[in-house]
SETORTOR-48560 format. One record per atom (N, C-alpha, C, CB): residue in three letters; chain; residue number from 0; x, y, z. Coordinates in steps of 0.001 Angstrom, whole numbers, plus 500000, padded with zeros to 6 digits. Glycine has a CB too. Layout:
BEGIN
NODE	r	c	k	px	py	pz
NODE	ALA	A	NUM	X	Y	Z
...
***
This chain:
BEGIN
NODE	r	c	k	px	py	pz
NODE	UNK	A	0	657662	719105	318611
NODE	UNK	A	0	658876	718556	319190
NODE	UNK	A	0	660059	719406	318743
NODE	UNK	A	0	659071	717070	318780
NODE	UNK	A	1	661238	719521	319325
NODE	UNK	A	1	661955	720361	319284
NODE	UNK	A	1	663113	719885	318398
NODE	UNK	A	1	662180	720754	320505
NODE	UNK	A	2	664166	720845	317822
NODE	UNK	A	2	665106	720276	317097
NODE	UNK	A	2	666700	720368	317798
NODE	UNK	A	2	664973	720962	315727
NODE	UNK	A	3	667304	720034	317185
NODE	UNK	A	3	668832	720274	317883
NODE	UNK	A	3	669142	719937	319079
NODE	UNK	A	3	669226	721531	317976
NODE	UNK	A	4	670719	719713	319022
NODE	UNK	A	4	671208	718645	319603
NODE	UNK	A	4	671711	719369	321506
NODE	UNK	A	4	672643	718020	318385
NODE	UNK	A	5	671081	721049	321663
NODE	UNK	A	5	671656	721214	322515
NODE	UNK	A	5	672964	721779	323026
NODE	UNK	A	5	671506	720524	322659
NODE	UNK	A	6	673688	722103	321395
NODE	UNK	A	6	674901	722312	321656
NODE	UNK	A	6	674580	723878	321023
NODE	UNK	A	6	676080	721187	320999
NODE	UNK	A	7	675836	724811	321768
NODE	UNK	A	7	675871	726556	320947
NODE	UNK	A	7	675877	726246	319544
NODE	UNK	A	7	677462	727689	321250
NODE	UNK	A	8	676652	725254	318612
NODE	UNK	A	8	676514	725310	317065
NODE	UNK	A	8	674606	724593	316935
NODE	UNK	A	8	678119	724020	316135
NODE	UNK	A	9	673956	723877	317626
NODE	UNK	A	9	673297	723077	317038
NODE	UNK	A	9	672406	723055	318430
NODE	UNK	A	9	674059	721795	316357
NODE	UNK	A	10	671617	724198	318663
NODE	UNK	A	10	671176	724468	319615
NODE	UNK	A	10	669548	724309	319959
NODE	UNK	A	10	671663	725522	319673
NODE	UNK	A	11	668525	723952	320751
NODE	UNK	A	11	667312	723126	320858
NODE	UNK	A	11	666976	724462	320140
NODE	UNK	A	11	666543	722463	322413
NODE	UNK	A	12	665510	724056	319446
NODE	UNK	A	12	664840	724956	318489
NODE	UNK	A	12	663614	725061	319181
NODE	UNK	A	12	664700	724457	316968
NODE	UNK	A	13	662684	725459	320300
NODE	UNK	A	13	661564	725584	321245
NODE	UNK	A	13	660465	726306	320371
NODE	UNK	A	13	661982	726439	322645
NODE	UNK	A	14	659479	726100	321150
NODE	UNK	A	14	658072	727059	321227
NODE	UNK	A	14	657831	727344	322609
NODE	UNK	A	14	656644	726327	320623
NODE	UNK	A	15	657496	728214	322694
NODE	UNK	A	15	656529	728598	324125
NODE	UNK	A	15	655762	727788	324476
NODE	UNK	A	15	655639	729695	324120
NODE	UNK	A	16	655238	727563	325421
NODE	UNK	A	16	653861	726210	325596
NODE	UNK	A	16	652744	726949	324607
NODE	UNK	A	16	652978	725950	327703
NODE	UNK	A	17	652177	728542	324296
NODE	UNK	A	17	651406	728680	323656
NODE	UNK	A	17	651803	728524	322256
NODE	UNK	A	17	650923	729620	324012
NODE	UNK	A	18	652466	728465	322263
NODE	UNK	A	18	653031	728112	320425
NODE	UNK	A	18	653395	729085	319893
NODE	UNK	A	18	652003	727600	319273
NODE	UNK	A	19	653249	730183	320873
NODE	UNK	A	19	653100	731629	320128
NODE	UNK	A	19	654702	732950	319773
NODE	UNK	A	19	651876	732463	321360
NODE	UNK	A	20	655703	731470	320313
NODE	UNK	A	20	656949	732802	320317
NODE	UNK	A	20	658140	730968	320105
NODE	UNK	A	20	657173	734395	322691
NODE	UNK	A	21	658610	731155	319262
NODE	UNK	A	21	660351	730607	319188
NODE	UNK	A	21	661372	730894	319970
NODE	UNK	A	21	661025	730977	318106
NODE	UNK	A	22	662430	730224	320144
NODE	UNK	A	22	663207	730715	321355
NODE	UNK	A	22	663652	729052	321207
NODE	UNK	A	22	662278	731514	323004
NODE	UNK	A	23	665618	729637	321240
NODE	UNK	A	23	666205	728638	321524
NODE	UNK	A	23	667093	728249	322487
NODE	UNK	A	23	666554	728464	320781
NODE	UNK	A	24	667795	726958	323267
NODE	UNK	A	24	668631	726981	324172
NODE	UNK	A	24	669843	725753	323815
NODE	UNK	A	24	667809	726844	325494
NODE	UNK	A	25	670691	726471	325045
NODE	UNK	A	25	671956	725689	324107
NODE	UNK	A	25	672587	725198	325929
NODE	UNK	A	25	673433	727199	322663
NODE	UNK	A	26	673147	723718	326351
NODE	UNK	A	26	673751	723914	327443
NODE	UNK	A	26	675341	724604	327230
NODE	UNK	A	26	673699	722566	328117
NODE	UNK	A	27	675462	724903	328481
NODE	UNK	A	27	677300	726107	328116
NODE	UNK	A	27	677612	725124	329425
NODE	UNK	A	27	677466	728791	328474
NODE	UNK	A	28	678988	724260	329255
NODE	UNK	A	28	678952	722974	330111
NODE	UNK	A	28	680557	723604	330998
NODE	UNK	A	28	679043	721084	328928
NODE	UNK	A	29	681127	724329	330265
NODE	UNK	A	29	681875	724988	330880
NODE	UNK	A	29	681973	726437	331395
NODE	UNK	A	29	682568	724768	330357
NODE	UNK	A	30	680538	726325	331623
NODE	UNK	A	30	680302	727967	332486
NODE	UNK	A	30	680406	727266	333853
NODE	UNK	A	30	678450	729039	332240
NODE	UNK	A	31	680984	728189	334997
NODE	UNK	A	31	680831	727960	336155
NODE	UNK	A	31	680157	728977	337046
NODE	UNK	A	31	681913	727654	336511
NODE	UNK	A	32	678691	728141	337594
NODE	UNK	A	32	678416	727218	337312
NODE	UNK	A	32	677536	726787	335964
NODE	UNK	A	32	678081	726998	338284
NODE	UNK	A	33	678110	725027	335235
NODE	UNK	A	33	677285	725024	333872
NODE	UNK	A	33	675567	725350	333878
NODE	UNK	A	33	677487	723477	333253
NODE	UNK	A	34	675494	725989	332774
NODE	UNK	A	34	674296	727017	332257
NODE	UNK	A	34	673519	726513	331109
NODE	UNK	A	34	674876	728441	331767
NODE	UNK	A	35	672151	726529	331030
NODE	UNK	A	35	671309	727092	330074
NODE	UNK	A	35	671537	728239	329587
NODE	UNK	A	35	670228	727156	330431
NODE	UNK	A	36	671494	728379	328194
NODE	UNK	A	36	671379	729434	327954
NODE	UNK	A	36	670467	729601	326579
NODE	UNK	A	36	672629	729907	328012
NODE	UNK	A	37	669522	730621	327072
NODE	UNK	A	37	668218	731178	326170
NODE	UNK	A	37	668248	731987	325573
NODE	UNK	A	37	667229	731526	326607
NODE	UNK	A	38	667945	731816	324255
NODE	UNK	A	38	667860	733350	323228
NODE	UNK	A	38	666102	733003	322987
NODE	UNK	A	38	669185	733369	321185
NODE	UNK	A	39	665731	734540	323357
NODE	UNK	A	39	664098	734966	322759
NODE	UNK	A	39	664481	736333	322251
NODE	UNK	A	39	662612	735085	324090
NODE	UNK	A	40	664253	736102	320804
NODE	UNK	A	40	664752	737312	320081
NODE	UNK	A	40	665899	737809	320787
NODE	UNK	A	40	663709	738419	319953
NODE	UNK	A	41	666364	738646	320596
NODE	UNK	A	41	667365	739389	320915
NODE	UNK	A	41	668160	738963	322846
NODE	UNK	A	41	666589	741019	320644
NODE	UNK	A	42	666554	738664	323774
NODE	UNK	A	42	667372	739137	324587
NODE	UNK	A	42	667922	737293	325033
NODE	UNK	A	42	666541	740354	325838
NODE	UNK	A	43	669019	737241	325902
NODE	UNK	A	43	669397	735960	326586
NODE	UNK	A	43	669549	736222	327730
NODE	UNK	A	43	670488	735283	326186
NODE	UNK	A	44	668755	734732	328371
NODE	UNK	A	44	668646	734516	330018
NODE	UNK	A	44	669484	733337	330311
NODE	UNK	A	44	667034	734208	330615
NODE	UNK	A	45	670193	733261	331220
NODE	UNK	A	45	670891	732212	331854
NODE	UNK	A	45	670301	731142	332936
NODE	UNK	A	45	671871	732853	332424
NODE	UNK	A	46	669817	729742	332553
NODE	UNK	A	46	668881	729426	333988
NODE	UNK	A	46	670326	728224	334515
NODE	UNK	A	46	666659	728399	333596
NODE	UNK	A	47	670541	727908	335426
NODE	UNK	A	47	671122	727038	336265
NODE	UNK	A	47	670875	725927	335362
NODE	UNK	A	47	670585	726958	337732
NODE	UNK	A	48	671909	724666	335250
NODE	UNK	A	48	671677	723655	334285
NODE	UNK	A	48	671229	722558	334896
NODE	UNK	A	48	672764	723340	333521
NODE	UNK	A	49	671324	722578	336276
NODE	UNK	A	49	670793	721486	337242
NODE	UNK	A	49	668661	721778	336840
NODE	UNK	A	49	671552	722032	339454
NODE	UNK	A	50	668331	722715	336369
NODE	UNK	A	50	667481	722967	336632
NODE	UNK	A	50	666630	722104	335736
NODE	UNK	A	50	667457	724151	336713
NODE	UNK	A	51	667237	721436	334877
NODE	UNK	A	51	666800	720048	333921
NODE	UNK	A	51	666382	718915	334729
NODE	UNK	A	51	668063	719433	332989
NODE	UNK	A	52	667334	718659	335703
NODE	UNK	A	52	667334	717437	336627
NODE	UNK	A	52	665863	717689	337799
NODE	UNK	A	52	669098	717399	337566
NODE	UNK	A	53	666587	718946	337958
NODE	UNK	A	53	665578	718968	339772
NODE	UNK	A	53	664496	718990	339603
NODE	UNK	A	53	665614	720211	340892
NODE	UNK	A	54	664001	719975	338219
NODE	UNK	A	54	662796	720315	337998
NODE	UNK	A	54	661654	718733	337400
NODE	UNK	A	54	663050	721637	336859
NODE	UNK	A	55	662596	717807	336465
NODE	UNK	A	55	661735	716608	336633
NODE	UNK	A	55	662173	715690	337869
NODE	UNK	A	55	661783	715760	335294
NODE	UNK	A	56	662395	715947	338627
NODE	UNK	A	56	662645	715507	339732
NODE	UNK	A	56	661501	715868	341034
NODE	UNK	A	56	663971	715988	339897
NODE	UNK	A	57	661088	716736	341077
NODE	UNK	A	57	660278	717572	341790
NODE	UNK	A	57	658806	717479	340954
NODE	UNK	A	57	660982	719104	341886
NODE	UNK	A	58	658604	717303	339785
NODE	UNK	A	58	657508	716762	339008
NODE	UNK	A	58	657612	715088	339462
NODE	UNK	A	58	657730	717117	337218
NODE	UNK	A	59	658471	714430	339165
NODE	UNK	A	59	657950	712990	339992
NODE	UNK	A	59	657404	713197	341222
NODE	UNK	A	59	659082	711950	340318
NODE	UNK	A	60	658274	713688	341728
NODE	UNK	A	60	657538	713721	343153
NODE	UNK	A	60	655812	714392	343496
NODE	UNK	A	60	658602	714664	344031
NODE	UNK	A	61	655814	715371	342270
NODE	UNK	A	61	654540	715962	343026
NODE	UNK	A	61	653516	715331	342202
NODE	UNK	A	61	654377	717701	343081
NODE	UNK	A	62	653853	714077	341260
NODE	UNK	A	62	653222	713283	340546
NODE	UNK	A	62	651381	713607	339594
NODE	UNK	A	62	653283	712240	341627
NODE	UNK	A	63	651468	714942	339812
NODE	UNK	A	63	650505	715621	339174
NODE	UNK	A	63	650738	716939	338220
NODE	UNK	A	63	649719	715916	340160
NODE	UNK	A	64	649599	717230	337559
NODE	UNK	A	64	649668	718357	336706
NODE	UNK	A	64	650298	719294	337680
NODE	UNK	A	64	648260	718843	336071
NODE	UNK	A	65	651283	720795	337280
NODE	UNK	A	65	651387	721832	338172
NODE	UNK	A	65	651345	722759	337259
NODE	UNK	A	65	652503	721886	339090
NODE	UNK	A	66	650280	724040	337629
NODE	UNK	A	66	650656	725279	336416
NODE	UNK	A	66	651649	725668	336662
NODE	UNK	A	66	649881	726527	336226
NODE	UNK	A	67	651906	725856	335266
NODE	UNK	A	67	653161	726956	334865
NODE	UNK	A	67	653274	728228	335695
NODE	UNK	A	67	652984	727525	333332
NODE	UNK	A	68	652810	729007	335573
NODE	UNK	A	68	652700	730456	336362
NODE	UNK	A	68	653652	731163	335936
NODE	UNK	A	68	652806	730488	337890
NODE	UNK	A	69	654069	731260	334584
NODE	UNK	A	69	655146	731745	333997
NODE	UNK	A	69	655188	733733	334275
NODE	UNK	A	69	654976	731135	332278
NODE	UNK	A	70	656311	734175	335339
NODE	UNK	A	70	656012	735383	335208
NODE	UNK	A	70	657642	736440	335389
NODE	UNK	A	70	654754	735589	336367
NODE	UNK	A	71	657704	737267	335143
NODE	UNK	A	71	658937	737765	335093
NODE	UNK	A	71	659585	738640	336466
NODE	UNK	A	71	658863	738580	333882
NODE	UNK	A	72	660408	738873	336384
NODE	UNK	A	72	661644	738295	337401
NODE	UNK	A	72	660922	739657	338605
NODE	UNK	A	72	663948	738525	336590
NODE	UNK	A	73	660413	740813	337781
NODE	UNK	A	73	660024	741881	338665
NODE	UNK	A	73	658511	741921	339467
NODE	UNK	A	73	660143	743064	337802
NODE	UNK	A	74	657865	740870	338665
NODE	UNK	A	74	656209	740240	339422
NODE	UNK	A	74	656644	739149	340324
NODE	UNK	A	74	654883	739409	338154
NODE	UNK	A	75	655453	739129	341118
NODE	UNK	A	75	656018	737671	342061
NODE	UNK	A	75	654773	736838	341223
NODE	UNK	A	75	655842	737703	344381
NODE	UNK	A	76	655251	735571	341665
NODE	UNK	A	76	655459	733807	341363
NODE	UNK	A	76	653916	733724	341524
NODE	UNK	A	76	656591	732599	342701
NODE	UNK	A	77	652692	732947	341270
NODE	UNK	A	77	651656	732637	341793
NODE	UNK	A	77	651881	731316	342441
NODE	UNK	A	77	650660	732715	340900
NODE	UNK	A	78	651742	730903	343666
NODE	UNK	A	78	652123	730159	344191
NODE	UNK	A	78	651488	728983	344297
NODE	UNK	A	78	652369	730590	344967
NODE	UNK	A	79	652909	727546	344140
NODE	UNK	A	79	652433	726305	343835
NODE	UNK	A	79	651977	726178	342229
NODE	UNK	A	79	651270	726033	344823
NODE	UNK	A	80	653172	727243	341419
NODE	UNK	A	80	653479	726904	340101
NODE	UNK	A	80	654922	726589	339701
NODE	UNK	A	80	653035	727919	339340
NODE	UNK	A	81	655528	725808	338513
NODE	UNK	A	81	656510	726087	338149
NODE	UNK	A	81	657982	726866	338364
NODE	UNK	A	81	656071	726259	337620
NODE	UNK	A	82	657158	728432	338289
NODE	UNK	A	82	657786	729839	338011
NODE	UNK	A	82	658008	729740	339680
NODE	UNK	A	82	656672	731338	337168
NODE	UNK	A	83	657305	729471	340631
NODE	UNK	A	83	657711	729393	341953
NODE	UNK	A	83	658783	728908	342309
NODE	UNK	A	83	657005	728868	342577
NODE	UNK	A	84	658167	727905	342315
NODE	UNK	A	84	659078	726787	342743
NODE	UNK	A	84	660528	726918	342115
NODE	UNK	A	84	658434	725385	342312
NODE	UNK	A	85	660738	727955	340580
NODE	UNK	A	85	662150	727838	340176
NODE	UNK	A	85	662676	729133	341002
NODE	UNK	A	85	662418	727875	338400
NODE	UNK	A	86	662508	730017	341819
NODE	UNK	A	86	662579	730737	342566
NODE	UNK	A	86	662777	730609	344443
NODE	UNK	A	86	661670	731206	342064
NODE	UNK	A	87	662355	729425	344353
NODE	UNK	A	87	662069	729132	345962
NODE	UNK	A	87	662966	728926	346586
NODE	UNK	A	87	661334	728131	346352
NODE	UNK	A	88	663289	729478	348211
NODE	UNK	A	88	664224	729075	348916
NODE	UNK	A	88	664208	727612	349207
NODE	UNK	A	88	664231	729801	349960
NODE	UNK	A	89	663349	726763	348926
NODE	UNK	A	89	663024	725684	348914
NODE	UNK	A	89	663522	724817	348586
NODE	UNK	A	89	662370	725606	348608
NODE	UNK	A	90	663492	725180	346326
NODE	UNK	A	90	664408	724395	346079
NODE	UNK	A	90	665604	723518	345968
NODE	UNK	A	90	664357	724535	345918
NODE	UNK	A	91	666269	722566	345643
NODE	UNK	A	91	667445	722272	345362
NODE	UNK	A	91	668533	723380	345789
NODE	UNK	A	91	667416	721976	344025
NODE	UNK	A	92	668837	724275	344960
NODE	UNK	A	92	669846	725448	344667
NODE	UNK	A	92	669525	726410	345962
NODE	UNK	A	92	669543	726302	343015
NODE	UNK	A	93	667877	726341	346664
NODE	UNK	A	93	667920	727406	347632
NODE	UNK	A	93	667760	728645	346736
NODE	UNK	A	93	669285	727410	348536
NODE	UNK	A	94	666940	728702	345533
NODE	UNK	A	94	666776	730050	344823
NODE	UNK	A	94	666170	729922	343515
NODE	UNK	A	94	668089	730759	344640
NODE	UNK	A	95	667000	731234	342890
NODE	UNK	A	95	666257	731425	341545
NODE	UNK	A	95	667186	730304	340797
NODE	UNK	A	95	666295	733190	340805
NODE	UNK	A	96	666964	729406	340158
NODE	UNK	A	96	667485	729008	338730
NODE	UNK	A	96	667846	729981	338202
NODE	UNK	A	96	666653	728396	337825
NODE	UNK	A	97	666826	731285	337528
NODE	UNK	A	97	667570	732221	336222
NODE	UNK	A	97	668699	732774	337290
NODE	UNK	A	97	666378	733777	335279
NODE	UNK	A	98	669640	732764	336175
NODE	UNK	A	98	671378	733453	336758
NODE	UNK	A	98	671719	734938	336356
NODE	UNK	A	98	672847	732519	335940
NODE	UNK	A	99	670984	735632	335512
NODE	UNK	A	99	671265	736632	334512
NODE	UNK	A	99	670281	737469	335674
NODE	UNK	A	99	670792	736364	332605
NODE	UNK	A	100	670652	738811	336233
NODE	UNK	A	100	670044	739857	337030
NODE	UNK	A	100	669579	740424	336157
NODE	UNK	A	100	670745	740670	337873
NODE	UNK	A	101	668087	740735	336627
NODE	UNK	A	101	666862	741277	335493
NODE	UNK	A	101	665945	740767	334745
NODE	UNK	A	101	667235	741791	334600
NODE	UNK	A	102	666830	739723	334406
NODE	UNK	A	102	666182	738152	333419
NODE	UNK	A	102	665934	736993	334116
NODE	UNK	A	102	667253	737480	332273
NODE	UNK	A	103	665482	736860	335721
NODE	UNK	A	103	665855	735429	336000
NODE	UNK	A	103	664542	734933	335852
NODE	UNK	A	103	666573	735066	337442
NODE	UNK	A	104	663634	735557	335873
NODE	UNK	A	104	662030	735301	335985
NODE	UNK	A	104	661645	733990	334152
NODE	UNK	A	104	660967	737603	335871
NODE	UNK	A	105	660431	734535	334314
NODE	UNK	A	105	660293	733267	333040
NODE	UNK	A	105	660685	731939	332992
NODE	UNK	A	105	660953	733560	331946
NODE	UNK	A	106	660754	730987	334269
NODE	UNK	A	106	661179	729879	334386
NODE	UNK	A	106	660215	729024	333973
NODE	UNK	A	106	661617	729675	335509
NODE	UNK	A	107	658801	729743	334169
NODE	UNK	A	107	657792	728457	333881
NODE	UNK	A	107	657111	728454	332373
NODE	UNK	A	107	656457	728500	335042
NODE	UNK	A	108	657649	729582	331471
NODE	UNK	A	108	657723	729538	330248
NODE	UNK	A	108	658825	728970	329297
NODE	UNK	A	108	657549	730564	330064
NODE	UNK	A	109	660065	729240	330100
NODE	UNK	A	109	660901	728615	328723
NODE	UNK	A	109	661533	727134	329339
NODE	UNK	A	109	662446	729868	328099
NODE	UNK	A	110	661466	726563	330481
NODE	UNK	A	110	662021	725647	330896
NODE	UNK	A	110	661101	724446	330462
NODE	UNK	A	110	662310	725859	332246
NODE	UNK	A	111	659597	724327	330682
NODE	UNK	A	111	658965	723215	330667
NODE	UNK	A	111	658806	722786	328838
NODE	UNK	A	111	657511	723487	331593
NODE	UNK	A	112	659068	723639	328107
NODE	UNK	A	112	659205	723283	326590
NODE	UNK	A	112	660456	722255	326227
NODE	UNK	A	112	659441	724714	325747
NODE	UNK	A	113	661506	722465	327350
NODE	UNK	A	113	662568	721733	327062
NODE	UNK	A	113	662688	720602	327949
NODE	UNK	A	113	663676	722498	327067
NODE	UNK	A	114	661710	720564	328999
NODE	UNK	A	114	661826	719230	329230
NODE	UNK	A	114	660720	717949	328737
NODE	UNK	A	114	661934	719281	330574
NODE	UNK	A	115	659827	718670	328124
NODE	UNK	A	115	658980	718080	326892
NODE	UNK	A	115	659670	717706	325597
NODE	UNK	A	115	657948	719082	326472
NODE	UNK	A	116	660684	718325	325407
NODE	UNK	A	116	661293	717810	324479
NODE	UNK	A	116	662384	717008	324592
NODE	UNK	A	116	661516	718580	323848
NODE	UNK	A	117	663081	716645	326057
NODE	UNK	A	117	663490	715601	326562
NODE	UNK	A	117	662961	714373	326994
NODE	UNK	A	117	663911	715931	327230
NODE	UNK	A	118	661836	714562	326805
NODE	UNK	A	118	661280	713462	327020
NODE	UNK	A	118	660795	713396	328439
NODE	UNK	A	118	662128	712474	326664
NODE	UNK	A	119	661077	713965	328749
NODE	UNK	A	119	660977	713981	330551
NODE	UNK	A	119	659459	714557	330928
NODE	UNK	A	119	662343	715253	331391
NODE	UNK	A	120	658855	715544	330410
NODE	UNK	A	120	657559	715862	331082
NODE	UNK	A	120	656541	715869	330097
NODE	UNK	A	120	657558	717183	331812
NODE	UNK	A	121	655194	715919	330166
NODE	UNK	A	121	654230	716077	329209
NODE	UNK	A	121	653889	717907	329555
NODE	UNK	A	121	652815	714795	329476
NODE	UNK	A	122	653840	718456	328421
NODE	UNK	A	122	653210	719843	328574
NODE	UNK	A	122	652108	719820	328006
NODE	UNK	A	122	653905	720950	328069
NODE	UNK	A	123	650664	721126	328666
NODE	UNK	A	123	649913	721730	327667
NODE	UNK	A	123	649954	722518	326797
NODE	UNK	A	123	649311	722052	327929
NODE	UNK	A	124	649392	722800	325970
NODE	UNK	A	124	649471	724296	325059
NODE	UNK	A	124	648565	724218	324562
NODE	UNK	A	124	650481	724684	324022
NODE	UNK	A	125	647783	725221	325582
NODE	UNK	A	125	646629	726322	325559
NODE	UNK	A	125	647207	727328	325333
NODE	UNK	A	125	645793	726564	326716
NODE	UNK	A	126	646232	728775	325230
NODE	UNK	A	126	646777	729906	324647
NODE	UNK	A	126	647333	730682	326386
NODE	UNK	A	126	645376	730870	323496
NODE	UNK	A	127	646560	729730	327185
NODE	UNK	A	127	647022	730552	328527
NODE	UNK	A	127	646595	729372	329481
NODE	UNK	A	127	646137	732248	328886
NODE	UNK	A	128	646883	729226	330749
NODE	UNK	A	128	646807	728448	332040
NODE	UNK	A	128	647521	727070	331668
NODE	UNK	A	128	645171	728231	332590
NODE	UNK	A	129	648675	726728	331013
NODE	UNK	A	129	649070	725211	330899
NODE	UNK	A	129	650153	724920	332267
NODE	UNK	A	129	649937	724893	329205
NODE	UNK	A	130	649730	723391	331867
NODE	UNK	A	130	650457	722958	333253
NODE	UNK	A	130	651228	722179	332615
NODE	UNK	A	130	649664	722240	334520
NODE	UNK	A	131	652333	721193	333171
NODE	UNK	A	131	652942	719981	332859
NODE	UNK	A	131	653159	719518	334307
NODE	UNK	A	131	654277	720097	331910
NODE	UNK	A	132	653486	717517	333979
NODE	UNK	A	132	653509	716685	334401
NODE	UNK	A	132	654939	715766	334409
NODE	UNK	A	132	652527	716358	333956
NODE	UNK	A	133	655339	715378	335118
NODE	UNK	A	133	656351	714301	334693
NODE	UNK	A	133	655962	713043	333739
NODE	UNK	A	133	656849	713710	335954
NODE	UNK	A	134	656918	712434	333175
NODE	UNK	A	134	656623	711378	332553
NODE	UNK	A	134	657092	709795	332903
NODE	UNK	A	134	656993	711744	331450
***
């Protein structure tokens, strides 16, 4: 379970779904528009802050496990995962969630840790193929 309150001083303390990398996020409530924002080591990605809401929102609805398909911004999506769907003209936003050019990819790795730790979805963590669920 994750620590911190979410804020830049006191910011969520994550794991990867594999357990295998740290990485924290902080909301920025006066970015326009307001932002996630991710530090993994050194580098930071910006995802859309709606992307808390829609994304367990879109897990109720699809009321089942969905893999992750966590993949970066220059591979494409495996489709009818996570990492898709935070990309899809489909979505909510009509796009990518990540906001940062270069970095927008990785949605289905660092997003579903934090809504497990909201309480909002159940995740796996396997060393590879996890899915999550709404709660």
């Amino acid at each position: 379970m994750a620590t911190g309150s979410g804020t830049k001083q006191d910011p969520w303390q994550l794991k990867t779904p594999p357990g295998t990398s740290d990485y924290t996020m902080y909301k920025d409530e006066a970015h326009d528009p307001p932002i996630l924002v991710c530090t993994v080591g050194k580098t930071i990605l910006h995802y859309d802050l709606r992307a808390i809401k829609d994304l367990h929102e879109m897990l109720l609805e699809h009321g089942e496990w969905v893999d992750l398909g966590s993949a970066d911004e220059q591979k494409p999506a495996k489709k009818d995962t996570i990492e898709a769907w935070g990309r899809s003209e489909d979505n909510p936003i009509g796009g990518w969630y990540g906001l940062k050019n270069g970095y927008r990819g990785r949605f289905g790795m660092y997003m579903p840790p934090l809504l497990e730790a909201l309480g909002l979805a159940e995740l796996e963590h396997n060393a590879k193929g996890n899915r999550m669920r709404a709660k």
